[in-house]
Biotite code that builds the C-alpha atoms (Angstrom):
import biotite.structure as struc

atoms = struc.array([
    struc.Atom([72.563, 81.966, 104.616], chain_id="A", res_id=1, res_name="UNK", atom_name="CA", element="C"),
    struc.Atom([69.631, 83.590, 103.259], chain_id="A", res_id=2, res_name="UNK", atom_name="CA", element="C"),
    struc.Atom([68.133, 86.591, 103.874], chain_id="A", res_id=3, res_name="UNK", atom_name="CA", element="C"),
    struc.Atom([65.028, 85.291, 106.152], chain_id="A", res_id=4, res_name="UNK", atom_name="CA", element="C"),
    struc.Atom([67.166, 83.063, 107.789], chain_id="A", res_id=5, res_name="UNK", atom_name="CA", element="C"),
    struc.Atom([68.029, 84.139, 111.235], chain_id="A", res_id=6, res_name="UNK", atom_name="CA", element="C"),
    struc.Atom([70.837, 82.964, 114.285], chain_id="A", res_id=7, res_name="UNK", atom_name="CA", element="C"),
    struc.Atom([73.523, 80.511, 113.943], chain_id="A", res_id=8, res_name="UNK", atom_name="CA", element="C"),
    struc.Atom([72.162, 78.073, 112.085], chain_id="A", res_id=9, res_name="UNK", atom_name="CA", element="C"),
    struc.Atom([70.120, 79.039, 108.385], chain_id="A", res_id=10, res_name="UNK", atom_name="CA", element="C"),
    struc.Atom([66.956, 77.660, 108.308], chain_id="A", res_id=11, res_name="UNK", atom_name="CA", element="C"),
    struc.Atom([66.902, 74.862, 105.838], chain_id="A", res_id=12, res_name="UNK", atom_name="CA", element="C"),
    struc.Atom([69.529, 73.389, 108.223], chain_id="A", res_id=13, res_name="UNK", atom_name="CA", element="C"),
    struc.Atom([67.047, 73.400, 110.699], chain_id="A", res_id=14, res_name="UNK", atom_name="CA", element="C"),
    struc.Atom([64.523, 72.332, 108.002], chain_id="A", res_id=15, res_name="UNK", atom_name="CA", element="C"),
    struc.Atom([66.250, 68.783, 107.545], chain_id="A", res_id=16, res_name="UNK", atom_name="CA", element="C"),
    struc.Atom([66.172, 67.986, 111.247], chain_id="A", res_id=17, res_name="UNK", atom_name="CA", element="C"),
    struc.Atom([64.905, 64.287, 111.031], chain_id="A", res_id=18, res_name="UNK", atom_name="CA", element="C"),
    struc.Atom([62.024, 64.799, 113.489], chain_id="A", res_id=19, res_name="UNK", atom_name="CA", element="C"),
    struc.Atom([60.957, 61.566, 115.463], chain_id="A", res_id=20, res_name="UNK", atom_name="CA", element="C"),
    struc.Atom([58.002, 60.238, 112.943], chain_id="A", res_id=21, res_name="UNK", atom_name="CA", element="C"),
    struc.Atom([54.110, 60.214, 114.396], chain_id="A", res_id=22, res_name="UNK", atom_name="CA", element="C"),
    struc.Atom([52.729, 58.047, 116.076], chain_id="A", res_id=23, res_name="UNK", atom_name="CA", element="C"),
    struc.Atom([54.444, 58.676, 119.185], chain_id="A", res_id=24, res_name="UNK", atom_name="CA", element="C"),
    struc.Atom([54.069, 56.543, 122.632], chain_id="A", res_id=25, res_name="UNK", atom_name="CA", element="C"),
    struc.Atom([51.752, 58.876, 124.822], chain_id="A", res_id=26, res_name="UNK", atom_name="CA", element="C"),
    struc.Atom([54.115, 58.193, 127.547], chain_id="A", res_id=27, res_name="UNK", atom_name="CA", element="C"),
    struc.Atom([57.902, 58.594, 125.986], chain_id="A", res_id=28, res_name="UNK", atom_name="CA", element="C"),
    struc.Atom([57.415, 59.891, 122.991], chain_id="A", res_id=29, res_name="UNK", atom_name="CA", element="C"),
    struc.Atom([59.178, 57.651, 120.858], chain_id="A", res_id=30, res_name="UNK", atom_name="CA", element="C"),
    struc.Atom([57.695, 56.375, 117.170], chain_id="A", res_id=31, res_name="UNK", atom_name="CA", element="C"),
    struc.Atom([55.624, 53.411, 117.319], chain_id="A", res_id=32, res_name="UNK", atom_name="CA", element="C"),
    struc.Atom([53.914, 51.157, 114.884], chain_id="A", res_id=33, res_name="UNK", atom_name="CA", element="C"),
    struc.Atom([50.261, 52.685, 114.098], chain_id="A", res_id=34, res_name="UNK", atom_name="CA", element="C"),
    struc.Atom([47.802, 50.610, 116.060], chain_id="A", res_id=35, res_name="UNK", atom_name="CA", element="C"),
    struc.Atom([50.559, 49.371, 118.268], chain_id="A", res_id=36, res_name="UNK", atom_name="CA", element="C"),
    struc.Atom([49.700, 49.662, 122.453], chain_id="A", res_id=37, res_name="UNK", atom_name="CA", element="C"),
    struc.Atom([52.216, 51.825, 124.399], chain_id="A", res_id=38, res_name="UNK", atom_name="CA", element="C"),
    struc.Atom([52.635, 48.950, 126.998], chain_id="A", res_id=39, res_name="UNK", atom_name="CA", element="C"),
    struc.Atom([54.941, 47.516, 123.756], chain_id="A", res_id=40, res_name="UNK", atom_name="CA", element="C"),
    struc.Atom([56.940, 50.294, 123.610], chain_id="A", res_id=41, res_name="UNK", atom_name="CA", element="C"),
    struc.Atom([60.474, 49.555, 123.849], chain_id="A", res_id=42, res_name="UNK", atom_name="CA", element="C"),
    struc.Atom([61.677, 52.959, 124.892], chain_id="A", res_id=43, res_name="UNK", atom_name="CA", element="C"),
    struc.Atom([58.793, 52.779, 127.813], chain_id="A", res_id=44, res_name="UNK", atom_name="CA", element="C"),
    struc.Atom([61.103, 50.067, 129.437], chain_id="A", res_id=45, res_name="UNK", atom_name="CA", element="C"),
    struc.Atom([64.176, 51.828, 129.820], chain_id="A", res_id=46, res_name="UNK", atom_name="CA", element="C"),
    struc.Atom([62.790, 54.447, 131.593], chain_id="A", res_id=47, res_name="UNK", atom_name="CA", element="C"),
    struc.Atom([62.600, 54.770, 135.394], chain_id="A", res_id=48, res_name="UNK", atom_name="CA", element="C"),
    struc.Atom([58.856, 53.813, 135.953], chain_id="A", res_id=49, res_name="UNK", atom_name="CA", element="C"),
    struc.Atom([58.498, 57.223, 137.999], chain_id="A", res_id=50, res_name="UNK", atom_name="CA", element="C"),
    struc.Atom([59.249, 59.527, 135.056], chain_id="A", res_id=51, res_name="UNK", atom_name="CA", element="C"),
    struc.Atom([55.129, 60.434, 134.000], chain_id="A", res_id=52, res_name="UNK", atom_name="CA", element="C"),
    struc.Atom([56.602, 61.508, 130.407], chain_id="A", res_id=53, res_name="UNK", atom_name="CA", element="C"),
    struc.Atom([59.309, 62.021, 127.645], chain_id="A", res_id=54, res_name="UNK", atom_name="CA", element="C"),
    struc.Atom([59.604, 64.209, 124.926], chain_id="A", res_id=55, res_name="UNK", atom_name="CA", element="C"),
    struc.Atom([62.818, 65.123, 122.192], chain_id="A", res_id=56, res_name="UNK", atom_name="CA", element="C"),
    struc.Atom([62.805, 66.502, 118.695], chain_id="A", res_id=57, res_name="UNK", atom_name="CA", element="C"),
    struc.Atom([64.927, 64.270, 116.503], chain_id="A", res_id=58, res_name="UNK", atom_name="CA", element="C"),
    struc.Atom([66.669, 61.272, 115.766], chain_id="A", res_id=59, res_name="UNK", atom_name="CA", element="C"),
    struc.Atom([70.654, 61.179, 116.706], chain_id="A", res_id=60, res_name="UNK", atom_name="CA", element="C"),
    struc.Atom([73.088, 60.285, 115.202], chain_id="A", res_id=61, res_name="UNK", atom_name="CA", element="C"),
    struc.Atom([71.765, 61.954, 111.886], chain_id="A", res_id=62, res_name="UNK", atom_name="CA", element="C"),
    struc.Atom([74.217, 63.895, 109.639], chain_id="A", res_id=63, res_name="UNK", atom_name="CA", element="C"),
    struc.Atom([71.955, 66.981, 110.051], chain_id="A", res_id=64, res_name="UNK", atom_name="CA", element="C"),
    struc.Atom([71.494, 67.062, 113.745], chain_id="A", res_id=65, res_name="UNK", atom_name="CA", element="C"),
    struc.Atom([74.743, 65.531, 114.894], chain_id="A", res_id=66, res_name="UNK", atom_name="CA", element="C"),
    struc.Atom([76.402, 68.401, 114.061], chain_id="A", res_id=67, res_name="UNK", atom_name="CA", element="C"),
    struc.Atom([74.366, 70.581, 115.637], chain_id="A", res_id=68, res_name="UNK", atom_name="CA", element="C"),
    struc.Atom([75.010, 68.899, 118.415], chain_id="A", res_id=69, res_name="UNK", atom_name="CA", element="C"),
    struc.Atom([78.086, 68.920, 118.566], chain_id="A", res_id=70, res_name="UNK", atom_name="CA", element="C"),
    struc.Atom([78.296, 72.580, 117.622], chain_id="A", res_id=71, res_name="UNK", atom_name="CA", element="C"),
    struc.Atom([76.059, 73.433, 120.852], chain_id="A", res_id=72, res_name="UNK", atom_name="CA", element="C"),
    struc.Atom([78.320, 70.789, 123.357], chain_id="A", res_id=73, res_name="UNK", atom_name="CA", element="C"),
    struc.Atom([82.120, 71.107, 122.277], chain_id="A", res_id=74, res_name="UNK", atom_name="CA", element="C"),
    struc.Atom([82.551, 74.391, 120.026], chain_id="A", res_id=75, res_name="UNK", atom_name="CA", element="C"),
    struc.Atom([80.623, 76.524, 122.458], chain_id="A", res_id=76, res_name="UNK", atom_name="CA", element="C"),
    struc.Atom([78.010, 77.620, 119.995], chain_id="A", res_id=77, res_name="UNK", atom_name="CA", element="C"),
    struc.Atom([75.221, 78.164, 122.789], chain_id="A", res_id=78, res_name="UNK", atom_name="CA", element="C"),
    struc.Atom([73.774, 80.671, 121.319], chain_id="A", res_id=79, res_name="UNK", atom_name="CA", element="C"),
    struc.Atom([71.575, 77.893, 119.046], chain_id="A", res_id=80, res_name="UNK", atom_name="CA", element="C"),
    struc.Atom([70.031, 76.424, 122.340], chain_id="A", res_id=81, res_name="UNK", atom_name="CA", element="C"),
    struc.Atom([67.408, 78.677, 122.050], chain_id="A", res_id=82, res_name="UNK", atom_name="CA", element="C"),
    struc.Atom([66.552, 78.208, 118.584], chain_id="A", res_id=83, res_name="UNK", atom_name="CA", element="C"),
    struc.Atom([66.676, 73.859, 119.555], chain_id="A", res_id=84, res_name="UNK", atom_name="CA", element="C"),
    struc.Atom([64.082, 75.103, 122.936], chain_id="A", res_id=85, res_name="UNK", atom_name="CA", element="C"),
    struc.Atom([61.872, 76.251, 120.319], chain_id="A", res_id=86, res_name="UNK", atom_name="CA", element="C"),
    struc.Atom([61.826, 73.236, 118.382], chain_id="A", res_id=87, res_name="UNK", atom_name="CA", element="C"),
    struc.Atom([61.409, 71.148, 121.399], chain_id="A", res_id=88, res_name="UNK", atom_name="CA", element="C"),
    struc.Atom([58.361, 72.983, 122.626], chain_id="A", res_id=89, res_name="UNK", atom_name="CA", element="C"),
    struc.Atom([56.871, 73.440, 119.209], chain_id="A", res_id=90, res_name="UNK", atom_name="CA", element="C"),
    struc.Atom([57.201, 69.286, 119.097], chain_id="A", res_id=91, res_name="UNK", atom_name="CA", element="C"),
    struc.Atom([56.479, 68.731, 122.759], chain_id="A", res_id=92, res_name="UNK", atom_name="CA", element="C"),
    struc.Atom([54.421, 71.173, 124.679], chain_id="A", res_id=93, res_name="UNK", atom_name="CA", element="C"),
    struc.Atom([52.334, 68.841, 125.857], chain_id="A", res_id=94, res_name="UNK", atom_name="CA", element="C"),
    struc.Atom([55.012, 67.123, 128.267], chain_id="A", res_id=95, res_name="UNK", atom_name="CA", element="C"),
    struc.Atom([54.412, 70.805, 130.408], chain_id="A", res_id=96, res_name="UNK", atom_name="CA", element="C"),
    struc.Atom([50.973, 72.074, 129.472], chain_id="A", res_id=97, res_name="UNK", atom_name="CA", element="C"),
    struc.Atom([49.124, 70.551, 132.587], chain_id="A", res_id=98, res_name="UNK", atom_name="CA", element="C"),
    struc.Atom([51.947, 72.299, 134.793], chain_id="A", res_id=99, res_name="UNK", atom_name="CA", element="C"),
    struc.Atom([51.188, 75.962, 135.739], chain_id="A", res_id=100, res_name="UNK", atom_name="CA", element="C"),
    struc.Atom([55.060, 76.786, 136.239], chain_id="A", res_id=101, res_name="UNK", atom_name="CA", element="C"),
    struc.Atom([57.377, 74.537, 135.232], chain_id="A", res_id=102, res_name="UNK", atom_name="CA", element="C"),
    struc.Atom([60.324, 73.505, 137.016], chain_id="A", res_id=103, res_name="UNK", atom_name="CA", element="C"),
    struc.Atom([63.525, 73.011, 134.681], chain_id="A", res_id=104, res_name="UNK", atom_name="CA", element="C"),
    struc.Atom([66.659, 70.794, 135.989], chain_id="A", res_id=105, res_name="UNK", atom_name="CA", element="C"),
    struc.Atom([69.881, 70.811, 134.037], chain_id="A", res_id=106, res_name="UNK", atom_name="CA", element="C"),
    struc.Atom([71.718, 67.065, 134.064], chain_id="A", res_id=107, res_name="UNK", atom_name="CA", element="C"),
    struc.Atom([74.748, 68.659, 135.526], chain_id="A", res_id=108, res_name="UNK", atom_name="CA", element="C"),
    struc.Atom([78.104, 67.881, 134.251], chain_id="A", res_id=109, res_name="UNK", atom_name="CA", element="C"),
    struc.Atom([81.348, 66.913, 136.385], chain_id="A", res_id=110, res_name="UNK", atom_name="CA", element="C"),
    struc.Atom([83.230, 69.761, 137.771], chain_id="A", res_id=111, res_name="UNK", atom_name="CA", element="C"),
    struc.Atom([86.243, 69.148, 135.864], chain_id="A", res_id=112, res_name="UNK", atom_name="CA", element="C"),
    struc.Atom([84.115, 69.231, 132.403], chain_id="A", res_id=113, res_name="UNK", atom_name="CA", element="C"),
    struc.Atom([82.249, 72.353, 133.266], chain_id="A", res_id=114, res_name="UNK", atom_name="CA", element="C"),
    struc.Atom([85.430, 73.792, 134.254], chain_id="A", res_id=115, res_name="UNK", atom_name="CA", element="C"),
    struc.Atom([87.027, 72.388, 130.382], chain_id="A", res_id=116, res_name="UNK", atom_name="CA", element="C"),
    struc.Atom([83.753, 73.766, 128.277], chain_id="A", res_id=117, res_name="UNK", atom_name="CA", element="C"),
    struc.Atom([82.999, 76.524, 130.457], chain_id="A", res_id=118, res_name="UNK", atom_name="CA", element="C"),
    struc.Atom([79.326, 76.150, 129.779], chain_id="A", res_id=119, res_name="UNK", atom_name="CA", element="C"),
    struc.Atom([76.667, 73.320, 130.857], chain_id="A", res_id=120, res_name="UNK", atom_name="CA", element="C"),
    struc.Atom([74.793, 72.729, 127.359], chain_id="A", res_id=121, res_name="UNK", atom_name="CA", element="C"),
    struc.Atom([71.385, 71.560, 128.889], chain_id="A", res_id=122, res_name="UNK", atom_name="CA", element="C"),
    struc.Atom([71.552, 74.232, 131.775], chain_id="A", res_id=123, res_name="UNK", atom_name="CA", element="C"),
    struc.Atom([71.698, 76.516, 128.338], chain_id="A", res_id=124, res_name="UNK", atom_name="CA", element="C"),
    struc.Atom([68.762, 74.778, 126.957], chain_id="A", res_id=125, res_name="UNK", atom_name="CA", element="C"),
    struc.Atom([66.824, 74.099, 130.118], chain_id="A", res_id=126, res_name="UNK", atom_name="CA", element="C"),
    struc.Atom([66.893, 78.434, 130.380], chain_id="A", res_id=127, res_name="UNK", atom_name="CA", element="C"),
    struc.Atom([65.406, 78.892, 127.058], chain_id="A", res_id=128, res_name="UNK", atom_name="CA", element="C"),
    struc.Atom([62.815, 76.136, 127.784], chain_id="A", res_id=129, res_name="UNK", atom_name="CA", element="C"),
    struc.Atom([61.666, 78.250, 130.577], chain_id="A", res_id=130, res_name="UNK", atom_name="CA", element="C"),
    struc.Atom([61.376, 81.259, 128.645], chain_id="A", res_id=131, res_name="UNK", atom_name="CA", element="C"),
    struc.Atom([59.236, 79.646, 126.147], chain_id="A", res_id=132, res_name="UNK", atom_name="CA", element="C"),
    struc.Atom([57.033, 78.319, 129.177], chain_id="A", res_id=133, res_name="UNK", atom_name="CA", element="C"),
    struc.Atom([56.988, 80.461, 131.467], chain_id="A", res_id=134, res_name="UNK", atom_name="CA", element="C"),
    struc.Atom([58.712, 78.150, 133.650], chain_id="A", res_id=135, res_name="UNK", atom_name="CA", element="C"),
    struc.Atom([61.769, 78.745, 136.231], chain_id="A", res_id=136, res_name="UNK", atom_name="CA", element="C"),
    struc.Atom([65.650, 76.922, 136.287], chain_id="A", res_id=137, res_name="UNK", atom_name="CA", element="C"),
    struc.Atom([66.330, 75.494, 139.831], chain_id="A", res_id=138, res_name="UNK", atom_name="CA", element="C"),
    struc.Atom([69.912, 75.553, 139.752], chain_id="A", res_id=139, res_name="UNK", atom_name="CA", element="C"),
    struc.Atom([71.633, 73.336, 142.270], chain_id="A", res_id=140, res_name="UNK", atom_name="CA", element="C"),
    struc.Atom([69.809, 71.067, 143.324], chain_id="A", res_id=141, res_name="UNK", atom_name="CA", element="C"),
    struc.Atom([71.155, 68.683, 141.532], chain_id="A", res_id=142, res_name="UNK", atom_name="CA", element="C"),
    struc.Atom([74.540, 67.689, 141.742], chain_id="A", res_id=143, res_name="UNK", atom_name="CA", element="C"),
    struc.Atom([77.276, 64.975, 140.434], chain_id="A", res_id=144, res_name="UNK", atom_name="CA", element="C"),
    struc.Atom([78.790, 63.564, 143.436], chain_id="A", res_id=145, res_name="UNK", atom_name="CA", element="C"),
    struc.Atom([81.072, 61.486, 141.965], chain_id="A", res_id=146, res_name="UNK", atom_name="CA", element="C"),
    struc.Atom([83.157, 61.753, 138.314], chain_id="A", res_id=147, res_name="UNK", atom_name="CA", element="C"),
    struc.Atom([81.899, 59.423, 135.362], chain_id="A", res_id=148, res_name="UNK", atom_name="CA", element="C"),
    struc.Atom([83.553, 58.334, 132.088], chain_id="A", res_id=149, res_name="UNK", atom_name="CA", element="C"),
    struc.Atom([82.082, 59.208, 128.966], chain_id="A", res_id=150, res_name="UNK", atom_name="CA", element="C"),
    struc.Atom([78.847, 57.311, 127.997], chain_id="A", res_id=151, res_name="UNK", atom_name="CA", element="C"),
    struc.Atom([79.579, 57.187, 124.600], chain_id="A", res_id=152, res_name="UNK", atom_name="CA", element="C"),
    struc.Atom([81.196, 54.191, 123.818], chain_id="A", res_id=153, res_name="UNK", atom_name="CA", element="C"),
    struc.Atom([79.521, 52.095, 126.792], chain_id="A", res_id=154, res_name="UNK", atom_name="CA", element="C"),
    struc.Atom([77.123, 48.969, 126.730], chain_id="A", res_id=155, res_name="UNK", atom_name="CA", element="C"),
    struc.Atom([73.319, 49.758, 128.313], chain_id="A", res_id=156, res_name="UNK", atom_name="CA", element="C"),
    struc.Atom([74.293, 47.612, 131.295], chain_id="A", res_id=157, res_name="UNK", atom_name="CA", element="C"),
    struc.Atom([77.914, 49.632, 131.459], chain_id="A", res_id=158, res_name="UNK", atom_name="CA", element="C"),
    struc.Atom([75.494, 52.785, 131.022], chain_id="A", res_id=159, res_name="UNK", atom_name="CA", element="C"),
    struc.Atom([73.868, 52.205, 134.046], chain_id="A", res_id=160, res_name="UNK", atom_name="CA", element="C"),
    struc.Atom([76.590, 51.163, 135.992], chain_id="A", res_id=161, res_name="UNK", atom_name="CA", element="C"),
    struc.Atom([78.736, 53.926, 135.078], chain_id="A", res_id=162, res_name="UNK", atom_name="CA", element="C"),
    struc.Atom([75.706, 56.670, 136.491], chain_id="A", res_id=163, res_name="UNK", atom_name="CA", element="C"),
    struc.Atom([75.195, 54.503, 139.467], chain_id="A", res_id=164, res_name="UNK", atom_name="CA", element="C"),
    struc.Atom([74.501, 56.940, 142.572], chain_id="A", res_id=165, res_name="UNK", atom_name="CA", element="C"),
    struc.Atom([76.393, 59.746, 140.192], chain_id="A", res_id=166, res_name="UNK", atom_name="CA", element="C"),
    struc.Atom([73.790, 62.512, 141.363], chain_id="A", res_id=167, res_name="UNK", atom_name="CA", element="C"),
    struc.Atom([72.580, 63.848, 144.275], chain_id="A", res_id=168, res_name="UNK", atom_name="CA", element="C"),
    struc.Atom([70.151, 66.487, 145.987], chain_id="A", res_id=169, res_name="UNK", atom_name="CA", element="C"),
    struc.Atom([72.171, 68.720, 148.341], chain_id="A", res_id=170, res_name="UNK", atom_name="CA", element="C"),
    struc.Atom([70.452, 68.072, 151.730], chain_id="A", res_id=171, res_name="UNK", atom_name="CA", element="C"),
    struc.Atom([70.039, 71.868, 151.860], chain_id="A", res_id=172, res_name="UNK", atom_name="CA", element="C"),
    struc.Atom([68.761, 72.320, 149.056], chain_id="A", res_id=173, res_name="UNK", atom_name="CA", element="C"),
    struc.Atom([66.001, 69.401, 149.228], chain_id="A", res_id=174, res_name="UNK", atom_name="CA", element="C"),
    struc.Atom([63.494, 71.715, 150.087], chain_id="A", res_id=175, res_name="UNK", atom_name="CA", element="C"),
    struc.Atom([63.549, 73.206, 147.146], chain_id="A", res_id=176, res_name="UNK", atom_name="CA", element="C"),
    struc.Atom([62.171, 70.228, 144.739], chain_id="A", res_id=177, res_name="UNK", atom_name="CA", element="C"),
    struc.Atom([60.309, 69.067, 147.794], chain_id="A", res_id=178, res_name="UNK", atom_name="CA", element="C"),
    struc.Atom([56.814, 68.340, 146.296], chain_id="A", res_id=179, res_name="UNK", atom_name="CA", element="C"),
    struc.Atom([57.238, 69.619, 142.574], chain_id="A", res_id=180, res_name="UNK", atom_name="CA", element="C"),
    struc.Atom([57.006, 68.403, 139.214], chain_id="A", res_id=181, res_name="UNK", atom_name="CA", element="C"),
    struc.Atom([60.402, 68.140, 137.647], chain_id="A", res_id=182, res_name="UNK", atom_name="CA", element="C"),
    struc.Atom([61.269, 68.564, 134.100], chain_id="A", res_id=183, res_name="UNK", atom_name="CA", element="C"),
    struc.Atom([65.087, 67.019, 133.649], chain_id="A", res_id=184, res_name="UNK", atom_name="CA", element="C"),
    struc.Atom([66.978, 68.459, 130.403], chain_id="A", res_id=185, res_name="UNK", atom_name="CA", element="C"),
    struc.Atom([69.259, 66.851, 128.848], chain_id="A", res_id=186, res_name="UNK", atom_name="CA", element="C"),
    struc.Atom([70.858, 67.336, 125.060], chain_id="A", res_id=187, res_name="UNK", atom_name="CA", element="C"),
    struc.Atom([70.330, 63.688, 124.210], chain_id="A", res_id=188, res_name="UNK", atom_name="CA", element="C"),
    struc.Atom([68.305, 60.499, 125.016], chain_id="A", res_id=189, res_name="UNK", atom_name="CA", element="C"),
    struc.Atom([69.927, 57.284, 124.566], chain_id="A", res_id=190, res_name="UNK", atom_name="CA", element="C"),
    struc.Atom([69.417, 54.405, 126.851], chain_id="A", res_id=191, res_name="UNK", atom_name="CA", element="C"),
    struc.Atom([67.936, 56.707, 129.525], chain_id="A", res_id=192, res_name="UNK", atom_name="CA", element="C"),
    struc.Atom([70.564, 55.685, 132.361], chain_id="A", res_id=193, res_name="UNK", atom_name="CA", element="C"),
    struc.Atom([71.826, 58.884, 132.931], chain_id="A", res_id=194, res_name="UNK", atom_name="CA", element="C"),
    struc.Atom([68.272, 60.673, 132.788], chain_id="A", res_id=195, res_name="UNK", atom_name="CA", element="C"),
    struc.Atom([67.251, 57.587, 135.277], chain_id="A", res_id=196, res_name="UNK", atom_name="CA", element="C"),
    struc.Atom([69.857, 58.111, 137.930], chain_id="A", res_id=197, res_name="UNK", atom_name="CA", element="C"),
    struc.Atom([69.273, 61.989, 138.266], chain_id="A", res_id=198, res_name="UNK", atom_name="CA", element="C"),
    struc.Atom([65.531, 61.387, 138.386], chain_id="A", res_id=199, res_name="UNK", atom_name="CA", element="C"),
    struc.Atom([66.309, 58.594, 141.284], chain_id="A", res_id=200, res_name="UNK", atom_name="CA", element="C"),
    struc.Atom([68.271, 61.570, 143.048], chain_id="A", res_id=201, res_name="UNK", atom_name="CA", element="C"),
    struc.Atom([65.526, 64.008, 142.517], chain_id="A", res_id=202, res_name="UNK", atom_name="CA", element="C"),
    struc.Atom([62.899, 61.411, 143.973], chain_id="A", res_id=203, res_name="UNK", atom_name="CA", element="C"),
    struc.Atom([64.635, 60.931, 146.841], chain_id="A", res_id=204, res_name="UNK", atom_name="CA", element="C"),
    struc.Atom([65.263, 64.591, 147.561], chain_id="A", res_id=205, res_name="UNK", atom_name="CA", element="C"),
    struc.Atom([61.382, 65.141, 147.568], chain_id="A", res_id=206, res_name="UNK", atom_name="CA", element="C"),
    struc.Atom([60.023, 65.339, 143.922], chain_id="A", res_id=207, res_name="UNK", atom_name="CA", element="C"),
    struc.Atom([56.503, 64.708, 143.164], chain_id="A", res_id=208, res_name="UNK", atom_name="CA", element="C"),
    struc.Atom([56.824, 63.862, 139.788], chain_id="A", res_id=209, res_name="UNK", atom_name="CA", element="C"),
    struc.Atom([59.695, 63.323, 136.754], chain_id="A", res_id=210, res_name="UNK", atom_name="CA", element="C"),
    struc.Atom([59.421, 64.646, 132.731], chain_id="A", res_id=211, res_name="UNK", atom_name="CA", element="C"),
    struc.Atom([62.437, 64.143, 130.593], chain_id="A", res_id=212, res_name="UNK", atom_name="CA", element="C"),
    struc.Atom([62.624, 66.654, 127.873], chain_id="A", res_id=213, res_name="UNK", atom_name="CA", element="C"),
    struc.Atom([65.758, 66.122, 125.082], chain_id="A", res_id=214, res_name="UNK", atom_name="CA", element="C"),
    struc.Atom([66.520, 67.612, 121.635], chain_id="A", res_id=215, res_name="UNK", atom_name="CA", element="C"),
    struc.Atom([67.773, 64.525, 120.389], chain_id="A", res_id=216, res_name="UNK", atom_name="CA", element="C"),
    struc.Atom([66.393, 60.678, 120.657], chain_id="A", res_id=217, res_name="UNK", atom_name="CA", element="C"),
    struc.Atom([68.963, 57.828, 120.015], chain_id="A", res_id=218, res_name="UNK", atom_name="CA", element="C"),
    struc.Atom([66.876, 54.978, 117.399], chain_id="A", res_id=219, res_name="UNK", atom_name="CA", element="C"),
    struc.Atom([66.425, 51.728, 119.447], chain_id="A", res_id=220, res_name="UNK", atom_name="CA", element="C"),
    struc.Atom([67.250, 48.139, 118.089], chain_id="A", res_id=221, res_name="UNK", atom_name="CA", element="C"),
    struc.Atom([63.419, 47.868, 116.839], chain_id="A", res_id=222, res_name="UNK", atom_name="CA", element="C"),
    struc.Atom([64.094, 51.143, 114.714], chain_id="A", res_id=223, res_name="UNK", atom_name="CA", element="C"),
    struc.Atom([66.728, 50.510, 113.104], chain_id="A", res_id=224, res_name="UNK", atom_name="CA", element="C"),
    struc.Atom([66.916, 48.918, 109.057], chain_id="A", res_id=225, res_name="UNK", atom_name="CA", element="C"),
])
């Protein structure tokens, strides 16, 4: 680590971060073809149709951001969320700059994982986000009702089925997103399942409106070699 370089990570790690290429979709934020329409965009389809817009950083898995990944969600380096909220709003302001005050919303994790990490890693970067935007963290509102297996190794359809009705809005607590623009965080974006079933939750608890906001962007079929 060099002398400028500053936190966790140096800064030609965060230098080789293989940032999603321009153009982007004006809607999700994914790479497209130049001259391409949006309505073609692949990514655009996965999404719930509610959620207004999508931003992330970088392509996962990459052999310089997986492991910062990884770092931030099993080795309890949390400290680095701040530096990736940086990098997210330096690439993605524009998912919050018609909001006046933001409102952030963690995917929450299962009880039994919080309680094995001891640490939610987009609660971590959904706090820094704020920060940077001078936004606010409505913590529990948003809850997982029932337990879920991993998503790694799953199928898109398997995915979806595994999230199914996995999140909720606390009844008392539906007055609190009743009306607002949501911003859900979440580390990663893959097939957008579990992003799509904790904006369904939020919509039905009241929200006016869903953004999706990740550091990292899984490559779809159409991008990759």
């Amino acid at each position: 680590m060099g002398p400028r370089d500053e936190g966790l990570v140096c800064g030609a790690c965060w230098s080789r971060l293989p940032l999603l290429p321009k153009p982007w979709c004006a809607r999700c934020g994914h790479p497209v073809h130049p001259g391409a329409a949006d309505a073609t965009c692949v990514v655009c389809r996965l999404l719930d149709p509610r959620c207004v817009r999508a931003r992330s950083v970088c392509w996962v898995p990459h052999a310089n951001s997986s492991p910062l990944l990884g770092a931030l969600k099993y080795q309890g380096w949390w400290g680095i969320a701040d530096a990736m909220a940086e990098r997210m709003v330096r690439n993605g302001r524009e998912l919050v700059e018609d909001i006046a005050s933001p409102c952030y919303v963690a995917v929450p994790l299962a009880a039994g994982r919080l309680r094995e990490r001891g640490f939610n890693q987009s609660a971590h970067l959904a706090r820094a986000l704020a920060l940077r935007t001078r936004g606010m963290v409505l913590d529990d509102v948003l809850v997982r009702v029932r337990a879920t297996v991993s998503q790694t190794q799953l199928t898109p359809a398997e995915r979806r089925a595994n999230v199914h009705h996995a999140f909720a809005v606390p009844a008392q607590r539906s007055a609190a997103v009743g009306g607002l623009p949501i911003v859900l965080v979440d580390d990663v974006l893959t097939t957008g399942a579990t992003l799509n079933a904790c904006a369904s939750a939020l919509f039905d608890g009241g929200a006016s409106d869903i953004r999706y906001w990740t550091f990292g962007r899984a490559r779809s079929d159409a991008d990759r070699p």
